[in-house]
C-alpha positions as CSV (number, residue, x, y, z in Angstrom):
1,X,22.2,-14.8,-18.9
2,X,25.7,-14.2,-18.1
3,X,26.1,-12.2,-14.9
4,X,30.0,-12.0,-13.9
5,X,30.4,-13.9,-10.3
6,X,33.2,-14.3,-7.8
7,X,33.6,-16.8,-5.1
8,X,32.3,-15.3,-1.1
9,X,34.9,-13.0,0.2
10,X,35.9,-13.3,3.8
11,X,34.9,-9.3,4.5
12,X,31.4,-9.9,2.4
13,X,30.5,-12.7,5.1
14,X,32.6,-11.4,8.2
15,X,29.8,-7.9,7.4
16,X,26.9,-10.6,7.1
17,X,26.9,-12.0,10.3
18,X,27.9,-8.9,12.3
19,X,24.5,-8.0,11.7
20,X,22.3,-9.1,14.8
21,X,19.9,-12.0,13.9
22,X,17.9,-14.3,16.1
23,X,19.1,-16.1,18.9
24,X,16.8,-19.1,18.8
25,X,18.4,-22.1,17.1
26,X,17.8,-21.4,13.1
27,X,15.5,-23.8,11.9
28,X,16.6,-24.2,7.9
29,X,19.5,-23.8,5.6
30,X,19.1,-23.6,2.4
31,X,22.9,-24.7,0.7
32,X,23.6,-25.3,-2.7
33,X,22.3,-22.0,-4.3
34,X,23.6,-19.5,-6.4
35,X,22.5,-16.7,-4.5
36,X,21.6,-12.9,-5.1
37,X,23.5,-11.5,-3.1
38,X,23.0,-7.5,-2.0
39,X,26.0,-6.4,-3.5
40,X,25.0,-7.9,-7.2
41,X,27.1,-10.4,-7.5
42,X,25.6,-14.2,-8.0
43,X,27.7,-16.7,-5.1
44,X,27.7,-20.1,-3.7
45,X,25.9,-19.2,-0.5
46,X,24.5,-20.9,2.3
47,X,21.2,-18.9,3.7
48,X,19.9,-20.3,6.9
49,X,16.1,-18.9,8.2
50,X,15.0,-18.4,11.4
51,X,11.9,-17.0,13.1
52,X,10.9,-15.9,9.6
53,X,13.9,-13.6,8.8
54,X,17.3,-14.5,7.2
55,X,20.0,-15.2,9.9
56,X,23.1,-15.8,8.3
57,X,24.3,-15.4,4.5
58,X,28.0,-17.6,4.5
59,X,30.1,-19.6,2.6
60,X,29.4,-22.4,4.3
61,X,27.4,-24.1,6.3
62,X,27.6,-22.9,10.1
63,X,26.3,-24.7,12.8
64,X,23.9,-27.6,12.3
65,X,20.4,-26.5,11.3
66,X,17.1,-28.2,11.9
67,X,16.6,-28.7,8.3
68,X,19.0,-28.8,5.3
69,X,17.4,-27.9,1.8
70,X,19.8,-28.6,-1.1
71,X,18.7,-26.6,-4.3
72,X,21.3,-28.2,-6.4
73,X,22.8,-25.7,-8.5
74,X,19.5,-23.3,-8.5
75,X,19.4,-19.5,-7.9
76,X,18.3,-18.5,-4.7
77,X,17.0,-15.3,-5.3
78,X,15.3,-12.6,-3.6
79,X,11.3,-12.9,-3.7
80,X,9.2,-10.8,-6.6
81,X,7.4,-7.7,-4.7
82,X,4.6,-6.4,-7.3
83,X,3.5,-2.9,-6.7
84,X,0.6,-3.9,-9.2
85,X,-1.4,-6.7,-10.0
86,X,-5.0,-6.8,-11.2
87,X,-5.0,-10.2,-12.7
88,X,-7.4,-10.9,-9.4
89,X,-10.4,-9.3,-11.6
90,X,-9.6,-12.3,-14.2
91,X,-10.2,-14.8,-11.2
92,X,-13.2,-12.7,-9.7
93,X,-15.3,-12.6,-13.1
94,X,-13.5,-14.9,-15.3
95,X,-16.6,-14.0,-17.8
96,X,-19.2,-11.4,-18.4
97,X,-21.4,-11.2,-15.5
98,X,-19.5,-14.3,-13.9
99,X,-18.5,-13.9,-10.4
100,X,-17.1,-16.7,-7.9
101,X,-17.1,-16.1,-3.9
102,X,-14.3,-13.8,-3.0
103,X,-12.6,-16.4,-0.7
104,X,-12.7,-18.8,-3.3
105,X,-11.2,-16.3,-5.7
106,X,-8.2,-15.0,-3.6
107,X,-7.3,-18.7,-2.8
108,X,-6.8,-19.2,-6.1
109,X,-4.8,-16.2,-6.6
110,X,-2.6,-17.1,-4.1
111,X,-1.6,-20.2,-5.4
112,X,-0.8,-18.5,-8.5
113,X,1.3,-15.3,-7.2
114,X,3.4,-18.3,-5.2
115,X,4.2,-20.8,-7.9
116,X,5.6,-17.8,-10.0
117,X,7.4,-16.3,-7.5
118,X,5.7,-13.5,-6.0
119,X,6.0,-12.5,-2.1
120,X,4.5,-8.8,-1.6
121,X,1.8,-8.6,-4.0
122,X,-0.2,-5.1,-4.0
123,X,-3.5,-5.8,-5.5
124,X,-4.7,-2.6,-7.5
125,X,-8.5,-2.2,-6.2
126,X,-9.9,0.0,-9.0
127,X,-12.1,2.5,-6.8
128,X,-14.0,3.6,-9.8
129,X,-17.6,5.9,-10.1
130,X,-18.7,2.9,-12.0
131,X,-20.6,-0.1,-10.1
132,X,-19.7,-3.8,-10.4
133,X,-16.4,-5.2,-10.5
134,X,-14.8,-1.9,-10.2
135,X,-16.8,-0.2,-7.6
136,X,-17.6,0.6,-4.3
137,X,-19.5,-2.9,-3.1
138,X,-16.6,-5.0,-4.8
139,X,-13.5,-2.5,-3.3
140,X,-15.1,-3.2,0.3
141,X,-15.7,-6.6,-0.2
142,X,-12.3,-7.6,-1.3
143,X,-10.7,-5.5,1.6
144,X,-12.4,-7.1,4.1
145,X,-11.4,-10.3,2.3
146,X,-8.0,-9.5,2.2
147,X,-8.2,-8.6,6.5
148,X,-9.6,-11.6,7.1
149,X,-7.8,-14.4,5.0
150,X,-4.7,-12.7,4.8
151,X,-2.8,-14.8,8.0
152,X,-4.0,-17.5,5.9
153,X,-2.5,-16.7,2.8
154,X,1.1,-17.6,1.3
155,X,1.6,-14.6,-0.6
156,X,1.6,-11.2,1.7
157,X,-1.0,-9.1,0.5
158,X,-1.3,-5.3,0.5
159,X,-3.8,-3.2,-1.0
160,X,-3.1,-0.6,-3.7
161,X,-6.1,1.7,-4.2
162,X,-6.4,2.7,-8.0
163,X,-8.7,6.2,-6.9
164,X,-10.6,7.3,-10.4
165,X,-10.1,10.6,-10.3
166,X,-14.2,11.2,-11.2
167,X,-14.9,9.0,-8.3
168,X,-15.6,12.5,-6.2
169,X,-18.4,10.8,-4.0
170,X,-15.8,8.9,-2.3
171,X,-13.2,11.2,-1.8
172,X,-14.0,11.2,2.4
173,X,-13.9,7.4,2.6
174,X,-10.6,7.0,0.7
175,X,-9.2,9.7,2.7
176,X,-10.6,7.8,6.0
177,X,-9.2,4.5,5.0
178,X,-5.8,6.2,4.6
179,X,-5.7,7.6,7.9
180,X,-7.1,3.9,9.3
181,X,-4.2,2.4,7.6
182,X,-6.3,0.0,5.5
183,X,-4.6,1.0,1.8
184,X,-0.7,0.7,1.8
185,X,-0.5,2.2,-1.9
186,X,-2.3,4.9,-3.5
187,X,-2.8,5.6,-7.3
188,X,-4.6,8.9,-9.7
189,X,-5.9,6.9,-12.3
190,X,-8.3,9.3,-14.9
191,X,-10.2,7.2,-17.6
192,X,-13.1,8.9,-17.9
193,X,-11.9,10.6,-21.1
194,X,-10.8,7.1,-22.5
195,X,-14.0,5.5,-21.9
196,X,-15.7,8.6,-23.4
197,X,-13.6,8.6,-26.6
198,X,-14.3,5.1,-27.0
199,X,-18.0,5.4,-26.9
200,X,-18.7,5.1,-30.0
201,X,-16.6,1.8,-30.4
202,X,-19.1,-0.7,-29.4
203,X,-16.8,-3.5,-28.5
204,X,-15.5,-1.4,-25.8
205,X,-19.1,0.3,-24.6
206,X,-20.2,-3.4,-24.2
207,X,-16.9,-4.3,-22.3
208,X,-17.4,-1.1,-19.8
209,X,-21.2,-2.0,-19.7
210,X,-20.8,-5.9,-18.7
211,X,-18.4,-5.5,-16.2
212,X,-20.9,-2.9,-14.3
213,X,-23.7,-4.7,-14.6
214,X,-25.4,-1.7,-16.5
215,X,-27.3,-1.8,-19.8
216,X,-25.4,0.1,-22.6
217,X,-27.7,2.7,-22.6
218,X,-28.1,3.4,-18.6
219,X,-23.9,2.9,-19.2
220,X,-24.2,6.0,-21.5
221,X,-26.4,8.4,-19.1
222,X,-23.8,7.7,-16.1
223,X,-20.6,8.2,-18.3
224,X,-22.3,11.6,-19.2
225,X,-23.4,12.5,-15.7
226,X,-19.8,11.7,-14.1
227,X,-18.2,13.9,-17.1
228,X,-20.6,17.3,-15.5
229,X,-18.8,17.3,-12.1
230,X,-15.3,17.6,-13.7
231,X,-15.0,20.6,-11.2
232,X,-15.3,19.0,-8.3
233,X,-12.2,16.8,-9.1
234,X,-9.2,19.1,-8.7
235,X,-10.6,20.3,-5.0
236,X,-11.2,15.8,-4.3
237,X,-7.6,14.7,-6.1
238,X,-5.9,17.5,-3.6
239,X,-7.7,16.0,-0.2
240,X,-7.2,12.4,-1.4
241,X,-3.3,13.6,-1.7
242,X,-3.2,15.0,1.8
243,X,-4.3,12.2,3.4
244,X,-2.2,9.9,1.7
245,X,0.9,12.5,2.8
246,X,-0.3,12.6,6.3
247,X,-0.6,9.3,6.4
248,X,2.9,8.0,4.9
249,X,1.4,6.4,2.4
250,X,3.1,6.3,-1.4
251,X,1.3,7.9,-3.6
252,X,1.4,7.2,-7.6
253,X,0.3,9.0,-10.9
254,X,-0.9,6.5,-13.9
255,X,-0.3,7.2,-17.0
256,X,1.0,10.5,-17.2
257,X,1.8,11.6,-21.2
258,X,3.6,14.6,-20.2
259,X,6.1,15.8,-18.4
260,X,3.6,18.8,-17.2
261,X,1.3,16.3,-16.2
262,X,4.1,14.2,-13.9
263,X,5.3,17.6,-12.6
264,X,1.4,18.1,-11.7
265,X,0.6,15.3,-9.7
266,X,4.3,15.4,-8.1
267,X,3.4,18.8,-6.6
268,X,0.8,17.2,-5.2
269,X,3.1,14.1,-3.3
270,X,2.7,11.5,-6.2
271,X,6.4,10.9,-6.5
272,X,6.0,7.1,-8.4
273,X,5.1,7.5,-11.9
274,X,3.4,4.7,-12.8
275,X,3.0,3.9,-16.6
276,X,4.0,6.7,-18.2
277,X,2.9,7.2,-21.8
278,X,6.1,7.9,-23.2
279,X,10.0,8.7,-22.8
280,X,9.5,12.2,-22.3
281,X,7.3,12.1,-19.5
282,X,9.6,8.7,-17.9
283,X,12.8,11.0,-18.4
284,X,11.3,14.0,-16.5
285,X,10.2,11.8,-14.0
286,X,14.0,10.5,-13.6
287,X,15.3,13.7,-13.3
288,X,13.4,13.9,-10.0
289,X,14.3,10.4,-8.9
290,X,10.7,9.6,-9.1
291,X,11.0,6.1,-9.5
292,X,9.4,5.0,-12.8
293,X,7.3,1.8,-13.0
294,X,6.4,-0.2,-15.7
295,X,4.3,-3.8,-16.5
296,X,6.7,-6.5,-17.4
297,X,4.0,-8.1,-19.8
298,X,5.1,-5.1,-21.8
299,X,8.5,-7.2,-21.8
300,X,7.4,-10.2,-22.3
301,X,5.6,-9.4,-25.6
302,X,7.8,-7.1,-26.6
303,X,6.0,-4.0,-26.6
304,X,3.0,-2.2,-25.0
305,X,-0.4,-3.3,-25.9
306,X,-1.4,-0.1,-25.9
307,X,1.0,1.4,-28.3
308,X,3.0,3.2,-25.4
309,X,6.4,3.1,-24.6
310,X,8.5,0.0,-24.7
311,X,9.7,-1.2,-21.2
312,X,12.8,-2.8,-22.4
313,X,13.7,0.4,-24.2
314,X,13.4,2.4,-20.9
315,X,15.4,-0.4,-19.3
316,X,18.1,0.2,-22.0
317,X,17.5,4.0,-21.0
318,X,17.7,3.6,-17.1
319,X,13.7,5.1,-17.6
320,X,12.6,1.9,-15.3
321,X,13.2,1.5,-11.6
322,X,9.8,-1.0,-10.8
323,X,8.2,-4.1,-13.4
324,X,4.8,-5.3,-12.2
325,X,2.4,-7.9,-13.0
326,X,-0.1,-5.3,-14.2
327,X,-2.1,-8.0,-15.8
328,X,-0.1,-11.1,-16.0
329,X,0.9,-13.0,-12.7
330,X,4.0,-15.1,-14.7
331,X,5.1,-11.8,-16.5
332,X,8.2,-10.4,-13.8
333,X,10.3,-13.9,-13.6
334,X,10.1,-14.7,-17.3
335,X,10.7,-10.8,-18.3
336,X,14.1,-10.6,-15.7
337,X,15.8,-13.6,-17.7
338,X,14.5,-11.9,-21.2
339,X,16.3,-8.5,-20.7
340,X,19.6,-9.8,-19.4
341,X,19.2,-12.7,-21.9
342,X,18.5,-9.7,-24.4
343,X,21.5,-7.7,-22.9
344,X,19.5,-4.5,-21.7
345,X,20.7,-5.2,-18.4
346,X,22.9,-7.3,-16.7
347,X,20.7,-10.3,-14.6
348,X,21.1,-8.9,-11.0
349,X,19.8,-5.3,-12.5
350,X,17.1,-7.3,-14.2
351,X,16.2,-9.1,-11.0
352,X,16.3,-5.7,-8.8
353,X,13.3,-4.4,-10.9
354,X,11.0,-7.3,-9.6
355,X,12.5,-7.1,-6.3
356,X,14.6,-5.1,-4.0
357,X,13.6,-2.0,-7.0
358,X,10.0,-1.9,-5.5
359,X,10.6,-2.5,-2.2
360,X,12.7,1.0,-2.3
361,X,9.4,2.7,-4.1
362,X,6.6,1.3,-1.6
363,X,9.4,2.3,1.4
364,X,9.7,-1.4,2.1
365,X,12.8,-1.7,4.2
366,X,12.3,-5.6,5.3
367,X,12.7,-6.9,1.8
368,X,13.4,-7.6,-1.3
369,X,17.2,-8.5,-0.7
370,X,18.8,-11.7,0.4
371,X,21.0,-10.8,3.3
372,X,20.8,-11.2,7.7
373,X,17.9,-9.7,9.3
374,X,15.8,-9.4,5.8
375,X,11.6,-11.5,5.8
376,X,12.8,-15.1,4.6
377,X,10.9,-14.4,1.4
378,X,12.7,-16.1,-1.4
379,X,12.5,-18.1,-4.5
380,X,14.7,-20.9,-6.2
381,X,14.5,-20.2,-10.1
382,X,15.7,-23.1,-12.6
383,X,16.6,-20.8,-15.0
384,X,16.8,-21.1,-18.8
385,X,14.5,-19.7,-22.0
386,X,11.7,-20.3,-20.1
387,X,12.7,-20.0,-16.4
388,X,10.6,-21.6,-13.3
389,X,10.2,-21.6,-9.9
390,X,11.4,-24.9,-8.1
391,X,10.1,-23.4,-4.7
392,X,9.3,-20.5,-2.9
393,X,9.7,-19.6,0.7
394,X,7.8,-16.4,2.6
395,X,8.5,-15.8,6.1
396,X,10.5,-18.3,6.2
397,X,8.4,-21.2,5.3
398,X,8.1,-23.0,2.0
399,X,4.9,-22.4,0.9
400,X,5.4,-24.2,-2.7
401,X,7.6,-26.6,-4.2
402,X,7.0,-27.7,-7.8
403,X,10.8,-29.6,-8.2
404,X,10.8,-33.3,-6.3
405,X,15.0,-32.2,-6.4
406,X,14.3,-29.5,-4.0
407,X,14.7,-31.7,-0.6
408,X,15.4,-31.2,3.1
């Protein structure tokens, strides 16, 4: 990494603190820190918190706070915001036909969205025609989960709904829960024909079956009966869309692999395009400003598992707005420091893809930038070839610490 820094101007700090923060008596500064600071540019900063929200950005240390956190050189970075995660099934049913209690589960995801970073996470519910981990009685469960522990939790959850498209039974629920305000991001996921040209592999036909709970055979008969009300689907996708609209809720297309296909769903309000198959469709999507969003395991192992596109070729291209988890909770910090390290970008570009980049798409105004008035949701990075996270902070608290150096 080589970003290009300059020393705190008097104007950049003079516009800080003109913005109106809280009047009660700011209760931690963190000094020491290279911070990320709106503008792009890395600086010796001193960030003091207060009543969960950042209330001053300076050169130096104001007036005394109640705390004093040095971070010793660190970067003081924004907090990652991940617009989708679905690592939480690996938790849920760690094996075939394995599932742990749902409190249990999310605990444990918790801890690991914190220690790497993570803020905002969106969990992707796949909302699916299929039973088991993907359907109905786990989607409910796992909402109600999230209502109820969430206070409790260190990481903010939100809900992203993955709707398959097939799913047409459940068209008037998902359309209710939109208007109730229970699902913050909306996806059109189709893999009905995937899983149908893959019947005949059985490796996969046993992977769909286990995680439904269905024999392979009964799996077969419900693939087939799903595939007969392809009709009902374009009358379903449409209401599912309207709510969403009506409600202000952002709406995504996966895996679009053409740029008829993006133009399509963004008739319909989908305006995030969401793992586009290739460049074509990710260039006719940025010639809309539809923000493109890609998984930054993709990155990290240097291509798609899938044999898609590559996300650090789109980077190169400007063809990537958003990196998510998708599968991989440590995936976003390690795959910023690879593409500046790699030169596709420089590191504050890099860092906006994880951060303040998907807080624009969700329409997340509170976040995802270090400057006064912003949540206090940050993260100190040691960086290096394999960067980690000293500590993170959300709402102002620090919520995890894995560096003894990081003191107050």
């Amino acid at each position: 990494m080589s970003p290009q820094d300059r020393s705190i101007a008097t104007e950049d700090i003079q516009a800080a603190t003109n913005t109106a923060a809280p009047s009660d008596t700011p209760d931690v500064t963190l000094l020491g820190g290279r911070t990320l600071l709106p503008d792009g540019s890395l600086q010796d900063a001193c960030v003091t918190l207060a009543a969960g929200r950042i209330a001053a950005v300076s050169a130096s240390e104001g007036r005394p706070a109640t705390r004093r956190i040095d971070l010793a050189g660190r970067l003081l970075l924004p907090g990652i915001i991940d617009l989708h995660g679905d690592a939480f099934e690996q938790v849920l049913m760690p094996r075939s036909g394995v599932r742990f209690p749902m409190d249990l589960a999310l605990a444990e995801i918790d801890r690991q969205l914190i220690a790497n970073g993570i803020t905002t996470a969106y969990h992707s519910l796949t909302y699916s025609w299929e039973p088991g981990l993907r359907g109905r009685e786990t989607v409910v469960e796992l909402m109600a989960a999230l209502d109820r522990l969430g206070p409790e939790l260190a990481c903010q959850p939100r809900v992203h709904l993955r709707f398959e498209l097939h799913n047409v039974d459940a068209v008037a629920e998902v359309a209710d829960w939109l208007h109730a305000g229970r699902i913050d991001l909306i996806s059109l996921n189709e893999h009905l024909d995937m899983i149908t040209d893959r019947l005949e592999r059985v490796d996969k036909l046993a992977q769909y079956a286990e995680r439904t709970g269905l024999s392979i055979t009964r799996y077969k008969e419900l693939v087939q009966q799903v595939a007969k009300r392809g009709a009902e689907v374009p009358n379903g996708v449409a209401r599912v869309c309207a709510a969403a609209r009506s409600a202000g809720v952002p709406i995504a297309s996966h895996d679009d692999d053409s740029p008829d296909v993006r133009g399509h769903y963004r008739d319909l309000g989908a305006r995030l395009c969401e793992f586009p198959v290739n460049a074509e469709t990710a260039e006719a999507a940025a010639a809309h400003g539809d923000p493109v969003i890609l998984g930054s395991p993709n990155v990290v192992r240097g291509g798609s598992h899938d044999a898609r596109m590559t996300a650090e070729n789109a980077v190169r291209a400007g063809l990537c707005n958003v990196l998510t988890t998708d599968y991989y909770y440590p995936a976003p910090l390690i795959a910023a420091f690879r593409l500046a390290d790699a030169g596709a970008c420089d590191f504050p570009a890099a860092w906006d893809l994880v951060s303040a980049g998907p807080a624009r798409a969700a329409g997340l105004d509170d976040r995802g930038t270090v400057a006064v008035g912003q949540r206090a949701d940050l993260v100190a990075v040691e960086p290096g070839p394999l960067p980690r996270v000293a500590a993170t902070w959300t709402g102002g608290r620090m919520m995890y610490r894995a560096d003894p150096r990081v003191v107050g």
